[in-house]
C-alpha positions in Angstrom: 62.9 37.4 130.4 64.6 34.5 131.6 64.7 34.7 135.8 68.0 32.8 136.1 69.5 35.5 134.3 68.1 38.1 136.3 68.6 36.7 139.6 72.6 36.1 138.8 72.7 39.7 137.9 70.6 40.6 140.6 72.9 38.9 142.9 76.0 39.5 141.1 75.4 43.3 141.1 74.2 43.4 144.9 77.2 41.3 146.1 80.0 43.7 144.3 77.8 46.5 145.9 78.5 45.1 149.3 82.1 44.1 148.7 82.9 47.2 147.0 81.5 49.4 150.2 83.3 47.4 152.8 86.1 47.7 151.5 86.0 50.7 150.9 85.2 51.9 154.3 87.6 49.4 155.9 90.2 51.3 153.4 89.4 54.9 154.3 89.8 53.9 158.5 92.9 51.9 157.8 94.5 55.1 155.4 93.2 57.6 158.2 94.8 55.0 161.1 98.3 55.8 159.2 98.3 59.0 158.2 98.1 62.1 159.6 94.7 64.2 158.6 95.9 68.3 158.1 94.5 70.7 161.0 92.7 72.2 157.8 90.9 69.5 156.4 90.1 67.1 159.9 86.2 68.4 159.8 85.7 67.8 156.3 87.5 64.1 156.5 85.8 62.9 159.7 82.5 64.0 158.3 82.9 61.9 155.0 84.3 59.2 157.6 81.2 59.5 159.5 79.1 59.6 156.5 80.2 56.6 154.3 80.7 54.3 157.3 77.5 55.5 159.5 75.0 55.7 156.5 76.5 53.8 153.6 78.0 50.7 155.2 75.5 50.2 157.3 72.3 51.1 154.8 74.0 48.5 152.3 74.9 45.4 155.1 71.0 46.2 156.2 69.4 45.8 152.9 71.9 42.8 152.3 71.4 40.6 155.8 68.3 42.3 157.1 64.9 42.4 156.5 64.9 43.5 153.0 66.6 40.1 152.0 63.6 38.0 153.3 61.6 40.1 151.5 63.5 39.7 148.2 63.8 36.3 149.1 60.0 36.1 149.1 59.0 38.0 146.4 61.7 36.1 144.1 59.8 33.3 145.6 56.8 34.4 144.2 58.3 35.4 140.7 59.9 31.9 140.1 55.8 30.1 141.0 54.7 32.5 138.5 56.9 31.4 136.0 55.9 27.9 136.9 
């Protein structure tokens, strides 16, 4: 397996993960800012808000910038003097 490969697809993958969930979330507050939410449906919407902003944004910009990333950092580090 050759490890540039897999770390561009590594990071590729990761990095459209992120962008893909911010944007998302930044979407779904800026479409709730501007439109009204039905009586109805205002529980269900604000717990899907709650949920993809409270959980997934912030699960994914953890894993990305926070300790997780050092420790990928490492063990790629390890990985590559393997390969050495």
């Amino acid at each position: 397996m050759n490890f540039a490969k897999y770390l561009i697809d590594k990071v590729t993958f990761t990095s459209f993960l992120v962008v893909t969930v911010v944007l998302g979330s930044f979407g779904l507050i800026f479409t709730l800012m501007f439109h009204e939410v039905p009586k109805d449906s205002q529980a269900v919407v604000y717990s899907l808000l709650g949920t993809v902003v409270g959980t997934g944004l912030g699960s994914i910009l953890q894993f990305k910038f926070g300790s997780s990333s050092g420790s990928e950092k490492k063990t790629d580090s390890l990985i590559a003097n393997m390969e050495k």
